[in-house]
N, C-alpha and C positions, 0 to 999 in steps of 0.2 A: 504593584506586585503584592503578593500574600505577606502582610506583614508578623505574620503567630510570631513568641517568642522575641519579639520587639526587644533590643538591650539585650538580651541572653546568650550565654556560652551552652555550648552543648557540655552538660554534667551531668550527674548518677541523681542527683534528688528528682523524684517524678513531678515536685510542685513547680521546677522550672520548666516544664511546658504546659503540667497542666493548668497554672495558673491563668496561661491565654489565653485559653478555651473553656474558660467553664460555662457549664448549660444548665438548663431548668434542674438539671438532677440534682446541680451542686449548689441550688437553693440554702443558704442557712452556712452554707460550709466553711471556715475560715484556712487560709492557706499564705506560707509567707513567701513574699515577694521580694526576699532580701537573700537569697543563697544560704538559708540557711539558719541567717542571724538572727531572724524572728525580731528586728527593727521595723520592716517594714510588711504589715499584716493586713491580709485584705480578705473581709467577708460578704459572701455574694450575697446582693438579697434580691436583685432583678436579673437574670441573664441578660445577654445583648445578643447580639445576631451579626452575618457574615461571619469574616475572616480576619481584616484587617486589627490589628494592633496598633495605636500611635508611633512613629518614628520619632527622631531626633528631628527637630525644626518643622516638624509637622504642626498644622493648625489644628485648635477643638475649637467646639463648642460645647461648655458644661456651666453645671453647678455645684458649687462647693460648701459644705454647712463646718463649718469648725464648733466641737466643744472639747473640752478639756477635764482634769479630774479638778479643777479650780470653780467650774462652772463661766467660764470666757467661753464668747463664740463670735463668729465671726462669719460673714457668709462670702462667698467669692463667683462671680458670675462672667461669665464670659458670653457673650451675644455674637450672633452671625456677623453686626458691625463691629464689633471687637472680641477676636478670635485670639484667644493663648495659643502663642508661639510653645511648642513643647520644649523644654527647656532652658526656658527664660524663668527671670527670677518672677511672675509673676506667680510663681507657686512653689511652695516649699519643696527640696530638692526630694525626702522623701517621700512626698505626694506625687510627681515626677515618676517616681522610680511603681508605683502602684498603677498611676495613669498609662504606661508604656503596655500594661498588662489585660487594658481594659478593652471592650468593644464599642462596638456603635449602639449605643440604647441600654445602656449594661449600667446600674447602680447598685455599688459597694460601702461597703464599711470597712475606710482603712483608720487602723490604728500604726502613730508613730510613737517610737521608743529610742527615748535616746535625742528626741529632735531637740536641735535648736534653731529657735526662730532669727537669729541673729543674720541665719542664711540667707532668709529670703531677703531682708535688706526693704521691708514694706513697710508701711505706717504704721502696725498694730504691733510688730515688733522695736519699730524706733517709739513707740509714745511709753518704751518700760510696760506692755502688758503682757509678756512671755509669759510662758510657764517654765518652769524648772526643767534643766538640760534633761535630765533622766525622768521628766514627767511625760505619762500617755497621752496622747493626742490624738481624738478621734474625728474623720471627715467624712461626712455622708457623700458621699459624689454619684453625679448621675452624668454619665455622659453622650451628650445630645447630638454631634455631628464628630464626623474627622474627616478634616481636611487635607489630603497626600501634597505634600508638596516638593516636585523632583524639580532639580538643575539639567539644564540641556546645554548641551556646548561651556561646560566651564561655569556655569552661570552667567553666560548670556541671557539666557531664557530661563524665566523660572516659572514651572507651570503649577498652578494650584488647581486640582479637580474638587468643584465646586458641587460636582453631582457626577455622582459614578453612571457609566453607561453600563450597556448590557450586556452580557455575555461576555464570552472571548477575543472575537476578532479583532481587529483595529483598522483603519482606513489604509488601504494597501495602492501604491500605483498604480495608474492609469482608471483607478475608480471616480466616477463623478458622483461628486460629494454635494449636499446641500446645506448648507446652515445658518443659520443667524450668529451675525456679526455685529458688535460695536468697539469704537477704539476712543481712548481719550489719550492725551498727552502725559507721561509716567510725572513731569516736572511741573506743572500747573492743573493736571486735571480738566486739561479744559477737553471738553469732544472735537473729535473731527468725522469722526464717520457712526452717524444717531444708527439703532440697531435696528436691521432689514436683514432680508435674506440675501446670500450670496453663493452661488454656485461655483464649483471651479473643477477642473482635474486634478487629479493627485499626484504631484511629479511637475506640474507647470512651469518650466524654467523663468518662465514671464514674471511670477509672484514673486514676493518678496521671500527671502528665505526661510522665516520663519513657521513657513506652510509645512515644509518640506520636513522641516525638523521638529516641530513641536506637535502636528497635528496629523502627517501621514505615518504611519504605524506606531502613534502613539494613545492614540483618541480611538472610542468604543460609540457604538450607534447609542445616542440620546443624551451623551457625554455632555459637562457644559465644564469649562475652563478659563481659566484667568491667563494669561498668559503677559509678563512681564517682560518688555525683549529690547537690547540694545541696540542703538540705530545700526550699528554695522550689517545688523541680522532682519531689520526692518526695511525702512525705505532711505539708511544711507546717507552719505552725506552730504546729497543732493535734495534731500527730502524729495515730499509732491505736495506742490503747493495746490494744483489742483482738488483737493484733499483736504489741505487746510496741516498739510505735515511741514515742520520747518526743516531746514539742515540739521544733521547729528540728533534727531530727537529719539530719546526714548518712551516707548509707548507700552500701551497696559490694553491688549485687546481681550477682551471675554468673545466666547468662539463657544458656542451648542450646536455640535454635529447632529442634524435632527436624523438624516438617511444618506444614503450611497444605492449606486448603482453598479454591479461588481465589472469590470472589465479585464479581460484578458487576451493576451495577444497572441492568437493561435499560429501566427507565420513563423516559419522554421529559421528566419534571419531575426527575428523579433524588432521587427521594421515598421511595426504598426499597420503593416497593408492590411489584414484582419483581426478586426476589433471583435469580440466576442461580449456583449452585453448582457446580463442577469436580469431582468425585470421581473420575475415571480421566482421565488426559490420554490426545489423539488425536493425530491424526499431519497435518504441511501447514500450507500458512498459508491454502490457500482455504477460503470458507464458503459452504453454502449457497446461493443465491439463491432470487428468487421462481421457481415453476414448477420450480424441481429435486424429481427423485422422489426421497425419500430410504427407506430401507431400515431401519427403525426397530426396537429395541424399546421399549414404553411402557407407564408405569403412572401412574395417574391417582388422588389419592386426596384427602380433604377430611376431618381431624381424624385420628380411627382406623380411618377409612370406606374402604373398596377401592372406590372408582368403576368404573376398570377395571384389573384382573388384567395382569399384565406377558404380553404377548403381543407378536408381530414382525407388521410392515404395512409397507403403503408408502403414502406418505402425502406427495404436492404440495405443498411449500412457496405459503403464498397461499390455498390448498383450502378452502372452507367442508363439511366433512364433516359432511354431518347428524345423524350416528348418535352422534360425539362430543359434539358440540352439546347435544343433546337428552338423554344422561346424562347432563352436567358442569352445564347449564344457561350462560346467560350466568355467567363469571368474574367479570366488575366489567362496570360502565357502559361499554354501546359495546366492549366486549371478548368476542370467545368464545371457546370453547374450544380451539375449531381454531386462531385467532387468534394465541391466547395458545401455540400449539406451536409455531406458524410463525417466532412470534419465539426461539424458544428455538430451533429445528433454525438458524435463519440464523445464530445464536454460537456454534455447534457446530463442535468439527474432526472427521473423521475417524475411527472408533476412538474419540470419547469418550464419556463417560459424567457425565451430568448432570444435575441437579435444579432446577428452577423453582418458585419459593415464592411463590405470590401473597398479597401481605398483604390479608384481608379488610376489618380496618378502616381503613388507608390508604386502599384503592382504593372505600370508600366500598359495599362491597357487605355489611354487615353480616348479610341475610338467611340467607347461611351457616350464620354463627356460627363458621368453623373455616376455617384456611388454606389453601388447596387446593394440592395438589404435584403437577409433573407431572414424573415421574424418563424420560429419555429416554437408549438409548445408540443413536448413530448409526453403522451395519455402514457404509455405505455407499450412494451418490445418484450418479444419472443426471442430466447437466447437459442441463436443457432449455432455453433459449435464443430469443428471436427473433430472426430474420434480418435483419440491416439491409437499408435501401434495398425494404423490402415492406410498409411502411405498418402494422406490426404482424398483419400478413394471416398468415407463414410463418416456425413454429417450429421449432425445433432440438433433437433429443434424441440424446445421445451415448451409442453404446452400447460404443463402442471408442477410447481416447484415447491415441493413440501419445505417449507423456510427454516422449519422445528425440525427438521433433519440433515444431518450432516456425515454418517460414517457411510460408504459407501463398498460392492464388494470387492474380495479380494482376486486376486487368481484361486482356481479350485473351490469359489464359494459356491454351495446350492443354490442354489436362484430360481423362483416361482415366480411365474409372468403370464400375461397375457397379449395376443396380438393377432391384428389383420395385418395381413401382406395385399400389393395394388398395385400392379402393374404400373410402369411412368412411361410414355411415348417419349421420342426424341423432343420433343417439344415441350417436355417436362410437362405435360396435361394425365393427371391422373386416369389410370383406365378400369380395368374389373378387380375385383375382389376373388384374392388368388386360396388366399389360405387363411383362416378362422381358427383359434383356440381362446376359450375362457380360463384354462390351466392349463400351464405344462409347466413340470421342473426340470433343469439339469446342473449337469458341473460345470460351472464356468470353466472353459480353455480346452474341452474334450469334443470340442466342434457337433456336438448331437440337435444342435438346432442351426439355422441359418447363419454365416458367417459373422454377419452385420451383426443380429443379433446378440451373438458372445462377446465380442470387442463390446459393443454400447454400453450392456448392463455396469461392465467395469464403471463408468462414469456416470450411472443412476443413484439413487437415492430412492431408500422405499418409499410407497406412494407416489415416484415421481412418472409425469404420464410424457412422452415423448416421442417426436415423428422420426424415422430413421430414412435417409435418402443413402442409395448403396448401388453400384450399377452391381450388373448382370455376374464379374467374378467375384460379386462380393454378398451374391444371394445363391441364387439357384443354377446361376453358371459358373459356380464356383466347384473346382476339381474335389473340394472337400466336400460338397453338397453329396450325400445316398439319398438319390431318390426313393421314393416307396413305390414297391412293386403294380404297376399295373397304374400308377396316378404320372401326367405328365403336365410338368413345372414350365412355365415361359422364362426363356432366355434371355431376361430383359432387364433393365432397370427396374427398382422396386424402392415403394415405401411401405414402411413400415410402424404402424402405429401400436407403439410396443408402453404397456403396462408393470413397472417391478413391484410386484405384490407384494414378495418378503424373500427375503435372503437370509442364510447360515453363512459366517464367514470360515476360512478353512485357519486351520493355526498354521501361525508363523513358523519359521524354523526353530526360534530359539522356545516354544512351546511345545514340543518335540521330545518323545525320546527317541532312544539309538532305534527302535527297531520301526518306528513311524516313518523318520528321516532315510533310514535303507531302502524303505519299502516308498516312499517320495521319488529317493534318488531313480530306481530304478523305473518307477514311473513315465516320467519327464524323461528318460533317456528315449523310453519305447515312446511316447508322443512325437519327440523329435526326430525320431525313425521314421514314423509313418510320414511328417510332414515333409523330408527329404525325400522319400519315393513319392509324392506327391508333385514333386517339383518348386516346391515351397520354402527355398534356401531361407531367408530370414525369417518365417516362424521357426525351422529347424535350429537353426543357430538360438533362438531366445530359448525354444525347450533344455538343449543340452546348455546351455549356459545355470539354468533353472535347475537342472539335474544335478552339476559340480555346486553350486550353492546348498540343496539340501545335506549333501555327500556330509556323516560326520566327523568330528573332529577328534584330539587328543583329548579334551574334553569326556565326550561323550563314553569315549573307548574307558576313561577311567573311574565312571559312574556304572560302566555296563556291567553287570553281574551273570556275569559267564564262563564258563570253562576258559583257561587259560590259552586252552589249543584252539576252541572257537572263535576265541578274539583274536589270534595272529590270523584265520583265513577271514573272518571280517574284514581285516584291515589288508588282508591281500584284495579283497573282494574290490573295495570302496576304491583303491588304488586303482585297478585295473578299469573298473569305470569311468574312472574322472579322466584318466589318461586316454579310454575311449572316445569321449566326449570333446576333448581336447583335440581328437585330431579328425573327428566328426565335423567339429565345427571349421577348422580347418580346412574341408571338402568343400563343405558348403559354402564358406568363404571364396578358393576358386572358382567354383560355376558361379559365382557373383563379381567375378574378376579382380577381386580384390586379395592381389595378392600378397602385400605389405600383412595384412589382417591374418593371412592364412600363417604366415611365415611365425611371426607373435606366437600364434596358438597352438603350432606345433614345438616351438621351443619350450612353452608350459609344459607341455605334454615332456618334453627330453625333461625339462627340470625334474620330472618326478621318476620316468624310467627313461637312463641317456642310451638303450641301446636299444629300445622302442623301433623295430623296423618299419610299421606303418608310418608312424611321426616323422623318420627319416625320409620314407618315401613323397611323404605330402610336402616336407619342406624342400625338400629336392626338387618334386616338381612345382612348387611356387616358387624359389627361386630362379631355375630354369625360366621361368615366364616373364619374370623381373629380369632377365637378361643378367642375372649375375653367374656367370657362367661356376667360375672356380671355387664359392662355395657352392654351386648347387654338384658339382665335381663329387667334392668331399663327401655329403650326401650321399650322394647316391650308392658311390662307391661303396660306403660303410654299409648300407642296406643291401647292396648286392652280397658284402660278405657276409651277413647273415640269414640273406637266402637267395645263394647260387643261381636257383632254380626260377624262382619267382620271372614270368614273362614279364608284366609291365613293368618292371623296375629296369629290365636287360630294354624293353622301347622306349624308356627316357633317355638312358646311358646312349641309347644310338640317337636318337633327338638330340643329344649335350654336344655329339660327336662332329652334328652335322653344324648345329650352331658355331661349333669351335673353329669349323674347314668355312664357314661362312664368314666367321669375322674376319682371320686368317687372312683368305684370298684380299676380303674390305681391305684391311690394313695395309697391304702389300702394297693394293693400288695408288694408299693415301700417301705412302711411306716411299713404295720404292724410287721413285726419281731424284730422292732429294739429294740420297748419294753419289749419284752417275757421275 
């Protein structure tokens, strides 16, 4: 781990961290390493590099020049074969306390004040050549390696990294791992296993325990380690004589992870029936989806058998592809071959290159007899996408993904574009070239160009170029579509290869004043109008939903600067709206037969005016419909008393009437014998 700050509390002096990390800048700069007490003073005169800081019981490798104000010196050297233990007396406790602060390749000039040598307990202070308690003591130090050295299991295992690996990762299960191994016996030194390469999986319950715990997620690719481990954790105490191991030995193996190969277990039981192998890493952290076309090469094989020859295609994530199918045959139960790619292209990056092992006899498909592999490297995929807010009707294929852009528009944004429209036959084979523009603008969500159209741009990015696939009510058969006089649109499926040039996005609510947000409000109510006489129940319900969101608040009313008598009908105004809207959406909600939803939104509606006779009305008639007879009663009755007259409220009240003679008689029949 990151060792900055090595020995250090967190406190207010800046020199207790920045004394970890000093860099070329702080060349020259003296800084003390003692909290404070200016005992222990360290002047940089080489930087060092990385991160690490020496720990407690950590290894170095350094060199130490002692002089004193006496002219005494003394030089201290610690070599790769004999590495200072940190914290042993082979170096004075304030030297210690400097070294904890230093890096790898870092040469200081620390001064001690205050030292007595009596500490370290070494020849140069037993032969009587100290200097005086309260005399300075200065140590050129350069230090040459640091050796991390962590305990596993208690100190069972003590691992000393002898050479740091790369990067981040660590060797994870189910990875086949490569590396050169040697081991000698921890008690004689003598070898039993001279250094070769050894392969193994990571996770092998076979191995000796030591794998599991010192080397899988603990070791970096090119890592090299010492690893000291007690027989329990080794080969036990049975030893393997085959080996040349005794009973109970403790052994001392050095272990350099040179590579891996990543695997992962893509079965939803994590049974190892599908093994997913990494052999070329790709580039990104996105994968695949369903309906992405990806740009494949692929070879398919079963034992020593070539199924199919490594060739390039394109191939729909999701796709049932007959032609694979039917030479692969079903892979395992309820599994095909297509199946079985789609899941391998979704854990694919970019640029990589992969193998997929399907285990015969796990997956229960013994009729094989032989593992089937599908080795896959993906060039690159076109993000196909469905549109939100289109019922899954209208999809998205990207054929140009501006990478350097990211804000995309909003509802009511301007939007400039360009686009052909093309006919699609039933057999999805593109046909003529319907319609042509190199510009046109409008407002997003005010339907003035093709349906498809307004939905998608929501989900463009400028610069981005994109194929739109939309059937026939979602282009030019679409009841929102105004044809132009005198020109006639085919009724059909259509694509569309749609350009977003540039977009204005519209302000948010809360960027609004009072009289933007009134003039919003009432907007989105008439949009949601028109899309109800359309027959267009859920755009209608999103517009008046859109319309009580603009609607202002106590806020706004107390910022507006207006006549006193203007802002009480404002605030009549905004009221009578939202309560419109509330029981619009209401309507709409029953001709979508959802009457729980309707019932909701007329209560909203009572929350703001309870003697509201449409709200009354609509909830009367959605409960009515929910079969809740006796509040839709209540209901209605209430609405009757505030308008007599009104015919359809007096044809629910006779609909409640007949329902009621309807359960009535039910009951009678379920009920009456019981008494007799």
């Amino acid at each position: 781990g990151i060792g900055g700050m090595a020995g250090f509390g967190a406190g207010d002096d800046p020199d207790e961290w920045k004394v970890t990390m000093m860099d070329e800048a702080d060349v020259g700069k003296e800084l003390d390493c003692s909290r404070g007490e200016k005992k222990v003073m360290k002047k940089l005169l080489r930087a060092g590099r990385g991160y690490e800081n020496p720990k407690q019981n950590w290894e170095v490798v350094l060199t130490a020049e002692r002089k004193d104000e006496n002219g005494l010196s003394e030089r201290i050297v610690a070599t790769d074969e004999d590495r200072i233990i940190v914290g042993s007396d082979r170096l004075p406790s304030g030297l210690t306390v400097a070294l904890k602060t230093m890096r790898k390749g870092e040469t200081a000039l620390v001064t001690l004040r205050g030292h007595d040598d009596a500490d370290r307990g070494d020849s140069a202070a037993q032969s009587g050549s100290g200097a005086a308690a309260d005399a300075a003591i200065q140590y050129e130090v350069h230090l040459e390696r640091i050796v991390e050295v962590a305990e596993i299991e208690d100190g069972k295992i003590v691992k000393k990294t002898l050479r740091e690996g790369e990067g981040y990762e660590a060797l994870e299960d189910l990875w086949r791992a490569r590396t050169r191994v040697s081991g000698r016996l921890a008690s004689s030194g003598q070898v039993f296993w001279q250094e070769s390469e050894f392969s193994f999986t990571a996770g092998d319950p076979s191995l000796p325990a030591f794998w599991a715990l010192a080397v899988v997620g603990k070791m970096k690719k090119r890592e090299l380690a010492e690893l000291t481990v007690s027989s329990d954790l080794a080969w036990g105490e049975k030893g393997d004589a085959s080996i040349g191991v005794p009973p109970n030995a403790d052994v001392v193996i050095n272990v350099e992870l040179e590579d891996w190969v990543e695997i992962v277990d893509l079965s939803a039981s994590k049974d190892r029936s599908l093994l997913k192998s990494t052999l070329a890493k790709g580039e990104g952290w996105e994968r695949a989806r369903e309906r992405f076309e990806c740009d494949i090469d692929l070879q398919v094989t079963r034992g020593g058998e070539v199924l199919i020859p490594s060739e390039r295609s394109v191939f729909a994530v999701g796709e049932e592809r007959a032609a694979l199918n039917e030479i692969c045959g079903d892979v395992a139960p309820k599994l095909s071959a297509s199946a079985a790619l789609s899941k391998l292209l979704k854990n694919m990056q970019v640029g990589e290159t992969a193998e997929l092992r399907l285990d015969d006899e796990r997956l229960g498909s013994a009729k094989h007899g032989a593992d089937t592999r599908f080795k896959a490297t993906l060039h690159s995929y076109l993000k196909v996408e469905e549109v939100p807010h289109t019922y899954l009707a209208v999809t998205k294929k990207v054929l140009h993904d501006p990478t350097d852009m990211f804000d995309r528009p909003n509802e009511d944004s301007l939007c400039k574009v360009a686009f052909k429209v093309f006919t699609v036959d039933e057999s999805g084979v593109r046909g003529d070239l319907v319609e042509e523009t190199e510009l046109t603008d409008f407002v997003q969500g005010e339907r003035k160009v093709l349906p498809c159209i307004d939905a998608a741009v929501r989900e463009m990015k400028k610069g981005e170029r994109s194929v739109i696939s939309a059937p026939a009510e979602w282009a030019y058969g679409s009841v929102e579509y105004e044809a132009t006089e005198g020109v006639d649109r085919p009724r059909s499926r259509v694509e569309v290869e749609l350009e977003l040039l540039d977009f204005v996005k519209a302000k948010d609510a809360f960027e609004m004043d009072i009289s933007e947000k009134l003039a919003m409000q009432a907007k989105k109510k008439e949009q949601g109008n028109q899309q109800f006489k359309r027959g267009l129940y859920k755009e209608a319900v999103k517009k008046y939903e859109a319309s009580n969101r603009f609607a202002p608040g106590d806020a706004d009313f107390q910022k507006a600067e207006v006549p006193e008598s203007e802002l009480v009908e404002m605030r009549a105004g905004v009221l009578r709206q939202r309560v419109a809207c509330f029981v619009n959406i209401a309507n709409a909600q029953t001709k979508l037969g959802d009457h729980n939803a309707a019932i909701t939104s007329c209560t909203s509606a009572l929350e703001l005016d309870r003697d509201n006779v449409k709200a009354l009305f609509r909830r009367g008639e959605a409960l009515l419909a929910a079969d809740e007879l006796e509040r839709a009663k209540s209901d209605l009755l209430a609405a009757a008393r505030a308008a007599p007259k009104d015919r359809q409220i007096r044809q629910l009240l006779e609909g409640l009437k007949a329902k009621q003679a309807a359960q009535k008689s039910k009951d009678k029949r379920l009920f009456g014998g019981m008494f007799a």
